[in-house]
N, C-alpha and C positions, 0 to 999 in steps of 0.2 A: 504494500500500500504506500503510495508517496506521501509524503509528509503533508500538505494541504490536506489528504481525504484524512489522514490518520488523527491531525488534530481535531479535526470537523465532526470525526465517529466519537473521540475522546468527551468532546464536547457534549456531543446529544447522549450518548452514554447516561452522563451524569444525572440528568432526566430521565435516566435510566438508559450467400449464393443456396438460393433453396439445397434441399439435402438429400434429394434424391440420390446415393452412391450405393456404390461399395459396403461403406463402412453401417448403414440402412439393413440390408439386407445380412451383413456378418452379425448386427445386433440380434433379426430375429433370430437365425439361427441360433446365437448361445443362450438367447430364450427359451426356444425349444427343448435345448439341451438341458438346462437346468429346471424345467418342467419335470423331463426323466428322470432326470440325477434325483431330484425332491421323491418323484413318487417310487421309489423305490426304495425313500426313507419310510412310506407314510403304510404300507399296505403289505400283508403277506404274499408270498407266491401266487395263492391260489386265490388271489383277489378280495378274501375276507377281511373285517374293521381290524383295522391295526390295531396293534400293539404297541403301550405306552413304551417312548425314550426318551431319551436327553434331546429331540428333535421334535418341541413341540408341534403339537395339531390341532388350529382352532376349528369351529365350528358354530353356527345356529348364533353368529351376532344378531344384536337388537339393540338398538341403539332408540330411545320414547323422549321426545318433547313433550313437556307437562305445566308450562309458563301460563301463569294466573292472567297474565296479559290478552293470553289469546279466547281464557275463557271469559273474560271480562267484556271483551270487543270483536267476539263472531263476526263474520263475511258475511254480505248483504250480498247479494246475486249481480251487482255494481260496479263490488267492493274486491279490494284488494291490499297485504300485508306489505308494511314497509320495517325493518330493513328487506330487502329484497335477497340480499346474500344475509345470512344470519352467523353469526361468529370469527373470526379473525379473517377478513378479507378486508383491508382496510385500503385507502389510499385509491379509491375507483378514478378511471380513467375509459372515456367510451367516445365512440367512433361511428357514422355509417357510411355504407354503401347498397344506392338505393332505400329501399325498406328496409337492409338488412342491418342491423347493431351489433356493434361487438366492442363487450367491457371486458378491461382486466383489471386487476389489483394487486398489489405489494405481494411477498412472500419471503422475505428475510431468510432464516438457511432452512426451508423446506423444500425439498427435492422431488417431483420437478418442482421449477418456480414461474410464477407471474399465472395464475388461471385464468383462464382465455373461454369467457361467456356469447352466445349468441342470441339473439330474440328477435324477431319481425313487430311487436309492438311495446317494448318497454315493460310489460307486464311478466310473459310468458320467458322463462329464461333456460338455455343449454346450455352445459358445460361441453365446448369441444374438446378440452385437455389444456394442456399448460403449451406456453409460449417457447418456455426454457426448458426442455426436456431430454438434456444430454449433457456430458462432465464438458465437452468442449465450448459449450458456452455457459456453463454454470460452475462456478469454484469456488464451493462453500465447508469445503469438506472438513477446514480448522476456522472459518467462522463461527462470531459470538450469534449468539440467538438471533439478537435484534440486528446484527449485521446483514449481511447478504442484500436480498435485492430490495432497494427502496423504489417506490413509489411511480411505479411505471405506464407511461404518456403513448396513448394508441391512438393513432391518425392515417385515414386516409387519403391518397392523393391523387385526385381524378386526373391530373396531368400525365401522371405515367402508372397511371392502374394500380398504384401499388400500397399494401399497409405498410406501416412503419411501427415499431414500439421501440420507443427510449428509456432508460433508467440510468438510476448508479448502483451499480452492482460494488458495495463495500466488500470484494473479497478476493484472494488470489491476484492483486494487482490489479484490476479491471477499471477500475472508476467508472465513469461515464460510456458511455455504451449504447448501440443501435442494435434492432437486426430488424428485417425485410420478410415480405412475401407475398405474392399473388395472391395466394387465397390464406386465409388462416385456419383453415381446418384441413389443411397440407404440410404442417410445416414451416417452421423458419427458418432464415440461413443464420449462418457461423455470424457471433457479433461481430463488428465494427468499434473498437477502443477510439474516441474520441478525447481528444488534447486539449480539453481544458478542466477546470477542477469545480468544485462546489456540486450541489446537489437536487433530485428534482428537475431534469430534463424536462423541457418540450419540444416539438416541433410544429411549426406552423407554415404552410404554402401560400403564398398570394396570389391572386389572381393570374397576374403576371408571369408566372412560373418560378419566381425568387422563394427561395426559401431560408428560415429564420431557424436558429434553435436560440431558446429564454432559460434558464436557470437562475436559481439562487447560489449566490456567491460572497464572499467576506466580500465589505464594502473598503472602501480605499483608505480608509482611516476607520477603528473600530472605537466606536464611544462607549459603547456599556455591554456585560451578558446578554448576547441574545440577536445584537445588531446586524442583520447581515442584507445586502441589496438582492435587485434583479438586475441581471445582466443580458445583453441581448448580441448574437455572433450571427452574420451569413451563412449558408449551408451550402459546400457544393453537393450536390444530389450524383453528379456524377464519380465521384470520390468517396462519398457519405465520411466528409469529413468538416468539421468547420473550417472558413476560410480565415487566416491566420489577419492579425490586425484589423478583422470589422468589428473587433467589441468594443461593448458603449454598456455603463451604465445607464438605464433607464428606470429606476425606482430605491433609494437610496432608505434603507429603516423599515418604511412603511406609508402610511397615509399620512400620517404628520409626525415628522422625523422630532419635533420639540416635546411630543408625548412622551418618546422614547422604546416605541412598539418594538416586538421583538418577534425572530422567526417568521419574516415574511419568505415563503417559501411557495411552490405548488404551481406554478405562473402559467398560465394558457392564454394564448393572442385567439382570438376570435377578431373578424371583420362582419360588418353591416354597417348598411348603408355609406356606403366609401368611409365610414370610418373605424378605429383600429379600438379592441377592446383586451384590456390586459386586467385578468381575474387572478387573484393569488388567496392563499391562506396567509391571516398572521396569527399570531397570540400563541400560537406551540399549540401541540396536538394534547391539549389537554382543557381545564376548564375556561379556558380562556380565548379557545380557538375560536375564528371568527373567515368571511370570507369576504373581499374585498373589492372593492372595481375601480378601474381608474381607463379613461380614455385619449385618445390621439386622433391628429389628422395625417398622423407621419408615425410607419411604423417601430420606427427608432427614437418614437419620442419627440420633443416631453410627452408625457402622460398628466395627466389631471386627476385627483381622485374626483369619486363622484361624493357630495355632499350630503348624501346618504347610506353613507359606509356605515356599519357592517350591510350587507345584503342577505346573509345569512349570520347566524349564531344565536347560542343559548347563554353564553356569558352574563345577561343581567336579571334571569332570571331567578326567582327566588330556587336556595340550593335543596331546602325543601318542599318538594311536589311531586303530585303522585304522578304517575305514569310515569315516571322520567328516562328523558333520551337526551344526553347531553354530549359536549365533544364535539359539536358540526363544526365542519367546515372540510377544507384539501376537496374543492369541486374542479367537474368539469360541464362543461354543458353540451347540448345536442339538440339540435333541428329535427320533432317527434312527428307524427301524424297530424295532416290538418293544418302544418305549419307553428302546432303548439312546440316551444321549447320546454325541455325539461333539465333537469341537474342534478346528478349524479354526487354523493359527499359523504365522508365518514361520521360515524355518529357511537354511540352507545349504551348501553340500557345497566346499568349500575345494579346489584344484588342489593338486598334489605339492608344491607351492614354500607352501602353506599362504594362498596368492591367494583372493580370490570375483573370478570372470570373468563367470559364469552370474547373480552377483547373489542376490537373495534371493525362496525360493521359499516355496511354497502346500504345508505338510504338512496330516495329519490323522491324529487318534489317538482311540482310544477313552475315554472318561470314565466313570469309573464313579463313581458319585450316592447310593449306598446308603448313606453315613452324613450327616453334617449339610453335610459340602464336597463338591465335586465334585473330583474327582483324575484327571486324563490320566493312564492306565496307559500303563505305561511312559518316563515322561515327565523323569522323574531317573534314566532310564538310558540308556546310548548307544541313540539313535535307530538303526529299524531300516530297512532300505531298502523292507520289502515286509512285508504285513501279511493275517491272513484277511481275509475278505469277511465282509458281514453274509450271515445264511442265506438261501439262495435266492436270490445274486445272482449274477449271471452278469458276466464281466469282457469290456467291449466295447471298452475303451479302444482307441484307432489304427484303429476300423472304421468305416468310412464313416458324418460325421457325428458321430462322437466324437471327445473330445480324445485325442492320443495320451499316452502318457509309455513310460519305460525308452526303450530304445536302437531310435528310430525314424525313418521315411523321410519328409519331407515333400518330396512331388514336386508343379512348377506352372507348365503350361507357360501359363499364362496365357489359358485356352481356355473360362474358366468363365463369362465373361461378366460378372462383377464382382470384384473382388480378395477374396481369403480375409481374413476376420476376423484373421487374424495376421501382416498386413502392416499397416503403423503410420506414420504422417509422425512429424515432429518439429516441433512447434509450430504445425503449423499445419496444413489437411485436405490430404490424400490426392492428390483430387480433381481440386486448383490445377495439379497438375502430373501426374500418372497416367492412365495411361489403356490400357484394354482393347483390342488392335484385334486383325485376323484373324492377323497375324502374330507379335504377342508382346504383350510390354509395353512401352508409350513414355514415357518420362520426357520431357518439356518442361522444358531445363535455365531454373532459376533463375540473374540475377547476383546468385548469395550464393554465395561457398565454404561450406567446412565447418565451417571457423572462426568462418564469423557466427553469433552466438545470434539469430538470425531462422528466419522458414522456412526450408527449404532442399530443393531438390527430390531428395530421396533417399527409398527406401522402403526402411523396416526390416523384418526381424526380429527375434525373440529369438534371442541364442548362447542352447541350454539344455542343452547337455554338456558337458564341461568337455573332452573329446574329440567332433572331429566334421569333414568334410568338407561344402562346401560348393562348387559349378559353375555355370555359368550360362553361356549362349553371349551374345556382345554381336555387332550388327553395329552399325559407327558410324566415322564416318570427321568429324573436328573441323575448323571453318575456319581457327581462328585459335590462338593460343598462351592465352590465355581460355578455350578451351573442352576441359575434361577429362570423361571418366565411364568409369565402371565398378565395382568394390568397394570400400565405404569399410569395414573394421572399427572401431566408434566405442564410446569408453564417454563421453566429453562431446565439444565443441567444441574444447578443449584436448589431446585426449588420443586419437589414432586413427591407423591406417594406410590410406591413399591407394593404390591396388592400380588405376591408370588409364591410360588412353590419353591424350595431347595431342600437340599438333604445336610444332614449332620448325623454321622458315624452310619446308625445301619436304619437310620430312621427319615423320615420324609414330614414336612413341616408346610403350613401355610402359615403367610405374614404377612403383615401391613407392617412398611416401615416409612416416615417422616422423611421428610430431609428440609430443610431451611438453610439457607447459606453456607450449603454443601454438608454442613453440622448435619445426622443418619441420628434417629431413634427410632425402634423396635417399637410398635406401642403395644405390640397384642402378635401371639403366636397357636399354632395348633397344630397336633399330630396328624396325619391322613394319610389312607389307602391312596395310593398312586395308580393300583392295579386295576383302575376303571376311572372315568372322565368326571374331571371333576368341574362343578358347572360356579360361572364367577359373576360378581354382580356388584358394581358401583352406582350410588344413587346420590342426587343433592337434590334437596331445598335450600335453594339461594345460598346463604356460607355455610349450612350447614350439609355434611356428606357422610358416608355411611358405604361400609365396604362388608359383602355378605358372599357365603357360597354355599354349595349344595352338592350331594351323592348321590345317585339314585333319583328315585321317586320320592326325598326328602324335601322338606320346605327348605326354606335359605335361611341360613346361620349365620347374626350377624357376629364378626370380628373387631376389636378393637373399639366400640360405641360409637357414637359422633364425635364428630373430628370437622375443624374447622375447615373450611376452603381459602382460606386468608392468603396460603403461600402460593396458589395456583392464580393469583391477581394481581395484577400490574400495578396495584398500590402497594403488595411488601417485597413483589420479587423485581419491580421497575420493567422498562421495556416497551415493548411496540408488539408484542405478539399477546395470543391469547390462549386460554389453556387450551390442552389437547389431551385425549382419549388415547391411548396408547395399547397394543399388543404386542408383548414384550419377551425376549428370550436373550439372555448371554451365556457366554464357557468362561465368564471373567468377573463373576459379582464382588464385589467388596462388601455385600451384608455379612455381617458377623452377629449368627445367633450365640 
């Protein structure tokens, strides 16, 4: 990492050529391969239910949303749930061509990264897969949590047909970065390392054929924590490189630099009516976050703010109030059906104890554009859970093939023949360690615990209720005192519960163990047969969580009582992510019963 990006990450820290080849086709095959390899861990000769080892076998996941929210404000046949992406998908960024939309959003060191959504109306949403889905343009592999990829800007460009998605990739040296592609549910090419520094890429096409990228950047003299401008560079399109000496600062602090505003960041150029519109977030991604406008008749500026800044945020509203979704701001906006705009932006829904567990999600709100600014309606008033539809849409969300949200079932027993788009590694592919077979899913433990910021063979999901039950049946029997698996609930390296099997001398154990600032306690332990599947269960209401399992045709036994969710939220463990769901196996544990 160069020094600019390094002190930059240091910084926010404290706030806690398409690819059809070769190299395509070698993938599936070792795909393939390690399909066999796996099921020949999973299964006897003669085809019958395996036999527990040290090479766990999940099965019959069930994953229940149960959020009071959704019972509170049921769907009108009109109506439709806002956040739209529910759970750490933060940092939205959307785009169309024709009718068609396509968002992405941040993904820090989850592997693959940037998820790459499509919809024909705003409402209805697919996941095509992830953006960044290969080590050669992803290097997160000794990435912190919250590093990897920030905040990534998706545009298309009717002049030469083509997507574009920018970000700062904080890892393996990358910084600043492009990559390309005709269609995006094909594919994108190897990135583009772009030569200059700061954070928060965009790009923008003018009419003309001229093309822009805007970022945030240290400003030329820094007056206080927090102060950083917008900087604006030419693009050549045929290089996909900036061209060297057309940068200009164009927005210096924020709206009024004598305020002292800080973290203006998120910058997106929009044009209407021949004139240039530049949206940013300020106030930092937290209660203070807000979104901004300022205008030009020259796309290099000056800028003007508008005298109605903020356009969006929840900043002055009271900190006590029910429903609450606060955090807005880091938008983009988009030309929707009809000619209505709409606005895509991060938000959050806080636990009873006033926690983010769930992280920060993907709203959308209507804009309305009728005078010189463009204004999110409703956007300075408490955010609402559910909103109409555009006319003549129909609500498909959770149908087969659509994204779901409100209070939903994601069931998988693993029978699909490749894993669901919303199972996730951590630093590093899937793949290494995953795998399909007839019987369930087989994790190939890694020697990494959970502790190491390396790969590690666990497969995520998003938590995306702040209430929610969660099962899984494991068969797995460990050889050694090294070898644990079964539920990690994790929000970093530092900061999860261990919810596994291991053995000590000729015995076999379930356990729930702590970890807080890397500091491991045991809270509760239990002897158990191995020699049959033993079925697992994590549940919260709001910070409080509850770890149970079961043998047989047994009810579920809970373990270790209530136990807070404090550590799994980005107010004790810091950060930009948000907790995750984990299936978990290593040959490397450092629990010590």
């Amino acid at each position: 990492m160069n020094k600019p990006f390094e002190n930059l990450f240091l910084k926010m820290k404290n706030l806690d050529k398409p690819y059809f080849s070769f190299k395509l086709i070698l993938a599936g095959a070792l795909t393939c391969f390690t399909f066999f390899l796996f099921s020949a861990f999973t299964q006897n000769a003669d085809g019958r239910k395996p036999v527990p080892s040290a090479i766990p076998l999940f099965s019959n996941y069930v994953y229940q949303g149960d959020d009071d929210i959704y019972k509170k404000y049921p769907l009108k046949a009109d109506e439709f749930y806002t956040p739209i992406l529910q759970g750490c998908y933060p940092d939205p960024s959307i785009t169309k061509k024709g009718d068609d939309y396509y968002l992405v959003v941040s993904s820090f060191a989850f592997f693959p990264g940037v998820p790459i959504f499509h919809s024909k109306d705003l409402v209805n949403w697919k996941q095509l897969g992830h953006v960044l889905d290969r080590t050669s343009q992803l290097k997160v592999a000794r990435s912190g949590m919250s590093a990897g990829i920030y905040a990534p800007a998706i545009l298309y460009n009717k002049l030469n047909d083509t997507f574009y998605m920018i970000t700062t990739q904080i890892a393996g040296g990358m910084g600043n970065m492009v990559v390309k592609t005709k269609d995006p549910a094909k594919g994108w090419s190897e990135p583009y390392k772009l030569k200059f520094d700061g954070i928060d890429p965009s790009l923008f096409f003018d009419d003309n054929g001229t093309a822009y990228v805007v970022h945030n950047d240290a400003p030329e003299k820094e007056l206080y924590t927090g102060h950083r401008a917008i900087k604006i560079w030419e693009y050549d399109l045929v290089n996909d490189q900036i061209i060297p000496g057309t940068d200009k600062i164009i927005v210096n602090g924020g709206v009024d630099l004598s305020k002292r505003p800080i973290w203006i960041e998120a910058p997106h150029i929009y044009k209407k009516n021949n004139k240039y519109y530049l949206m940013c977030a300020e106030g930092g991604t937290g209660g203070a976050h807000s979104e901004v406008i300022f205008v030009s008749d020259n796309v290099k500026g000056p800028y003007v703010p508008s005298a109605k800044n903020p356009i969006l945020s929840q900043r002055h509203l009271p900190a006590k109030r029910a429903d609450k979704i606060d955090w807005a701001g880091h938008a983009d906006l988009v030309e929707g059906p009809n000619g209505q705009y709409y606005g895509v932006f991060l938000g959050i829904r806080p636990n009873e104890k006033d926690r983010v567990n769930t992280g920060r999600e993907t709203y959308i709100l209507p804009v309305n554009w009728d005078g010189e600014f463009p204004v999110f309606e409703g956007g300075l008033e408490p955010l609402k859970t559910k909103l109409k539809m555009p006319a003549g849409v129909k609500n498909n969300t959770g149908k087969p093939g659509f994204f779901p949200n409100g209070n939903f079932t994601f069931r998988d027993n693993f029978s699909a023949g490749k894993l669901d788009y919303r199972w996730i590694g951590l630093r590093g592919p899937r793949e290494e360690f995953a795998a399909v077979t007839p019987n369930g899913l087989q994790i190939k433990p890694f020697a990494k615990d959970v502790k190491a910021a390396e790969p590690i063979s666990a497969l995520f999901q998003r938590q995306q209720h702040n209430s929610f039950s969660t099962t899984v049946t494991m068969n797995y029997k460990p050889d050694t005192d090294k070898d644990l698996a079964g539920i990690v609930c994790l929000q970093k390296e530092s900061y999860h519960y261990v919810f596994g099997v291991t053995k000590k001398d000729n015995d076999y154990y379930l356990l729930l163990q702590r970890t807080e600032d890397n500091a491991s306690t045991i809270l509760a332990k239990v002897k158990i047969d191995v020699n049959r599947p033993i079925n697992l269960k994590v549940a919260a209401k709001g910070d409080d969580y509850t770890f149970s399992y079961a043998t047989g045709n047994k009810k579920f036994t809970n373990l270790g009582g209530t136990v807070s969710g404090d550590i799994l939220s980005t107010n004790v463990a810091k950060g930009f992510t948000g907790a995750l769901i984990g299936l978990y196996a290593t040959s490397a544990s450092e629990v010590k019963l």
